[in-house]
C-alpha positions in Angstrom: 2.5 52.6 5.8 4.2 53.1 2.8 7.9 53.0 4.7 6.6 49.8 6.0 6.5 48.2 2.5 9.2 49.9 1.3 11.5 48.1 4.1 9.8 45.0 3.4 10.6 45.0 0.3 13.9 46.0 0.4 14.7 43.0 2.8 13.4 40.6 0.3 15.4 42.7 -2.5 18.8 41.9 -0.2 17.8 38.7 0.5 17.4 37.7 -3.2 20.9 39.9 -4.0 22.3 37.8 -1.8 24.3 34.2 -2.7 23.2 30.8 -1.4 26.3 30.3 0.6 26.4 33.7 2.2 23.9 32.3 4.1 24.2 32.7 8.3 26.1 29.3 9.0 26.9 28.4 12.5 30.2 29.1 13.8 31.5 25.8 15.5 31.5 26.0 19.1 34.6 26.4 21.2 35.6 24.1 24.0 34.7 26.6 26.4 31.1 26.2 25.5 31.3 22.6 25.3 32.6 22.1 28.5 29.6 24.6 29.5 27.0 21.5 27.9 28.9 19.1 29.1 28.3 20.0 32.5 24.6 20.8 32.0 24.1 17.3 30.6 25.9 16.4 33.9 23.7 18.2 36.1 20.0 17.0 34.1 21.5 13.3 34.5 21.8 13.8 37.9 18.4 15.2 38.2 16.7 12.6 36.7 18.8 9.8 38.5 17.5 11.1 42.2 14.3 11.7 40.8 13.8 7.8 39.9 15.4 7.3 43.0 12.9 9.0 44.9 10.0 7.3 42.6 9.1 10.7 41.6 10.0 10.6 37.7 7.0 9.2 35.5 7.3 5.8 33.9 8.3 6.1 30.2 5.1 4.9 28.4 5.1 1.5 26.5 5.2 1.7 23.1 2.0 2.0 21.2 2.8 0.1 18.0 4.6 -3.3 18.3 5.4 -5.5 16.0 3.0 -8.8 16.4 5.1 -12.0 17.1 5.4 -13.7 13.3 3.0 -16.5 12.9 4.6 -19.9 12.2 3.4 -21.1 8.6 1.1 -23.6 8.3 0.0 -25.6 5.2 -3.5 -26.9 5.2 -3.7 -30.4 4.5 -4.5 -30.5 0.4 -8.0 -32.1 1.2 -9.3 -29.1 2.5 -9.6 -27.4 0.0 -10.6 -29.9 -2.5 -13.4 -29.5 -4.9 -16.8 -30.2 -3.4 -19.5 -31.4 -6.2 -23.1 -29.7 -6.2 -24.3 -32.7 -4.4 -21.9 -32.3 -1.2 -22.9 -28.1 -1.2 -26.7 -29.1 -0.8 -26.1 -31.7 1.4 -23.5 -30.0 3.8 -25.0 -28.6 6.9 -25.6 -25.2 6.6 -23.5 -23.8 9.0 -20.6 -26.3 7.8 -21.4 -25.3 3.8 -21.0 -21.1 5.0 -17.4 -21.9 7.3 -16.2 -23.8 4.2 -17.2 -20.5 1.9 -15.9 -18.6 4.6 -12.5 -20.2 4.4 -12.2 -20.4 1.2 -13.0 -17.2 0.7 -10.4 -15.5 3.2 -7.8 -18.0 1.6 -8.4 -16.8 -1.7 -7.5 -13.1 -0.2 -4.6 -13.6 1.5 -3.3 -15.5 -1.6 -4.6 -12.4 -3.8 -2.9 -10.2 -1.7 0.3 -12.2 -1.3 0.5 -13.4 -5.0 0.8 -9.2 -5.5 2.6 -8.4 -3.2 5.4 -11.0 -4.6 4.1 -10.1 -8.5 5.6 -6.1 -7.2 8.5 -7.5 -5.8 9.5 -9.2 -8.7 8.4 -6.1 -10.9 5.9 -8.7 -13.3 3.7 -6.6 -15.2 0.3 -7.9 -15.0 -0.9 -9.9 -18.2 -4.3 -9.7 -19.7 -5.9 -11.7 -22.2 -8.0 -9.7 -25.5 -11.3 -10.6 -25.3 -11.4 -10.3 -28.7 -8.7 -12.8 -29.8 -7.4 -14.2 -26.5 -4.1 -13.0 -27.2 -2.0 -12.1 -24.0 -1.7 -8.0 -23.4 0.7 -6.5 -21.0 0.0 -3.6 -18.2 -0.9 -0.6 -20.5 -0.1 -2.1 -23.5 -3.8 -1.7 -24.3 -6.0 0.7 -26.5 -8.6 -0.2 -24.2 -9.5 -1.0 -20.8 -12.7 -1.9 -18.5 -12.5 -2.2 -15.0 -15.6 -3.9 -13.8 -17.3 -6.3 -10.8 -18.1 -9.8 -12.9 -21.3 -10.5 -11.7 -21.0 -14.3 -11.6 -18.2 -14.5 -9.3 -18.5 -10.7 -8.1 -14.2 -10.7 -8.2 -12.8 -7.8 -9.9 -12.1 -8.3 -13.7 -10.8 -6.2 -16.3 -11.8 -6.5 -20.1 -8.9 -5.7 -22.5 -8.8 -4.8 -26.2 -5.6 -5.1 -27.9 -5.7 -3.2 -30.7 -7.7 -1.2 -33.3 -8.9 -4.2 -35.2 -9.9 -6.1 -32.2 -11.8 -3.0 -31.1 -13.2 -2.3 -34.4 -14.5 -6.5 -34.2 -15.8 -5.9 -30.4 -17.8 -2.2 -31.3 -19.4 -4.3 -34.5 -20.2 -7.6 -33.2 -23.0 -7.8 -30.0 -21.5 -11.6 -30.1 -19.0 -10.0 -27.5 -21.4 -7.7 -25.4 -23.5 -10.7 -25.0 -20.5 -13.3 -24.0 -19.1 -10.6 -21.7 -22.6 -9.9 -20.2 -23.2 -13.7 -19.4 -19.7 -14.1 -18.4 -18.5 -16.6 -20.7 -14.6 -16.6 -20.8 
């Protein structure tokens, strides 16, 4: 047992001794041995070719993942989207009032979506606003941060404080924890 060990560890001692480049490299192959693949490769080809021939070779598989044929862009005329007024929500037909909030809702998405997607391209850091005193405060640039779900429009919004003073002003003042818990901007 112990010899075992012994040689184990000796081949990691050589190992260790021994340089990066001193590595086992490959010797490059001479032509005799290339001529020797070449004429393997020779042989498989001709193989496989009298295998298709004789419908006995296995169709290559499709490919699983292909690329979906780019949809042409189209712009939605700029009434459909206009702004409806309370009366024309209550008086819409139901199912007409939820297809228009169903639109409107998987437009705001995609624009969400693309609007970061170009935002990351473009390396814009994102801009918040103090809710303190309004004042605009870049990505990280913070002393701090909330993450939370607003509960009027139940969108993702992030409170920002911009600095010690503001802090000190929003920690003193249930003004703010009111404001921000009705959701006034």
């Amino acid at each position: 047992m112990d010899d075992t060990f012994t040689a184990a560890a000796a081949q990691i001692a050589a190992s260790a001794d021994a340089p990066a480049n001193a590595l086992k490299k490959r010797q490059p192959l001479t032509e005799e041995q290339k001529e020797v693949l070449r004429k393997r490769l020779d042989v498989a080809r001709a193989k496989r070719s009298a295998l298709a021939k004789a419908g006995l070779l296995r169709a290559k598989a499709p490919r699983k993942v292909m690329k979906p044929a780019p949809q042409p862009v189209t712009i939605a005329p700029s009434n459909t989207f206009t702004m409806w007024s309370n009366d024309e929500w209550r008086d819409a037909p139901y199912a007409v009032a939820l297809q228009r909030l169903t639109d409107l809702t998987q437009d705001r998405e995609r624009g969400a979506s693309l609007v970061q997607q170009k935002r990351d391209s473009e390396r814009i850091p994102a801009t918040y606003n103090c809710i303190v005193c309004k004042k605009p405060v870049q990505d990280g640039r913070w002393i701090w941060k909330n993450d939370r779900r607003d509960e009027v429009t139940q969108l993702y919004t992030s409170d920002v404080l911009c600095s010690q003073i503001c802090h000190e002003r929003f920690s003193n003042n249930a003004k703010f924890y009111l404001d921000r818990a009705k959701g006034v901007s």
